[in-house]
N, C-alpha and C positions, 0 to 999 in steps of 0.2 A: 479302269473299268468302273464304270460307277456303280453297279450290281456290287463291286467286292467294299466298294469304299460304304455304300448302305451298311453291307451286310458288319461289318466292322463298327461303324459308329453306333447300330443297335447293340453288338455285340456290348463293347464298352459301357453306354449305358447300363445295361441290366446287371454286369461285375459292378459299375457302381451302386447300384441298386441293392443288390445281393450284399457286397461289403457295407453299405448302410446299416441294412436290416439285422445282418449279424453283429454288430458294432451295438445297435439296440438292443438286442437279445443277450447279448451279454451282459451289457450297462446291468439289464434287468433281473439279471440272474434267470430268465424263462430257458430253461436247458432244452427242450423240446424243440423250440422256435431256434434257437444256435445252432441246433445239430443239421436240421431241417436246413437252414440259409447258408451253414458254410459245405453241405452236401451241393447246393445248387451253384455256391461261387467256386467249388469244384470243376462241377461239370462243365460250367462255363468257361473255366481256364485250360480244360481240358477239349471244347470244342475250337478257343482260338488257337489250340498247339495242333489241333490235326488239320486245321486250314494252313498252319504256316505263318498263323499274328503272331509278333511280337507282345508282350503282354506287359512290359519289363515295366515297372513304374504304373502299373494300373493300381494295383493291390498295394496298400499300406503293409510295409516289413511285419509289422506286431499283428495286425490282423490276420495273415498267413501265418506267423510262431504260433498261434492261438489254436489252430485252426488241425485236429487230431486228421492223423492221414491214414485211412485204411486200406489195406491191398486187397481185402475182398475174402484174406484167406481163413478159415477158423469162425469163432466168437461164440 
């Protein structure tokens, strides 16, 4: 389908995007703009799991250990 194969290769770009700009933000110590990018390379790793992408190898390992995981619950 090439609707799915679009909708994936944008997908990927904007996780590389996303992992870019958090990769910057940290370089920079700007904690606002980190929280902010690795919120969005969240969401976006969270919209390829409920399509059913594979994601495996998109995300550098260190970039995801970095990367604080909140469940939503508290704070």
């Amino acid at each position: 389908m090439v609707a799915v194969d679009v909708f994936e290769t944008v997908l990927r770009e904007s996780i590389d995007r996303a992992q870019h700009a958090l990769q910057l933000a940290q370089r920079d110590e700007q904690s606002l703009e980190e929280h902010q990018h690795a919120a969005r390379l969240l969401d976006l790793l969270d919209r390829a799991r409920a399509y059913d992408i594979d994601t495996t190898g998109w995300v550098e390992p260190s970039v995801l250990a970095s990367v604080p995981i909140s469940t939503g619950e508290g704070a």
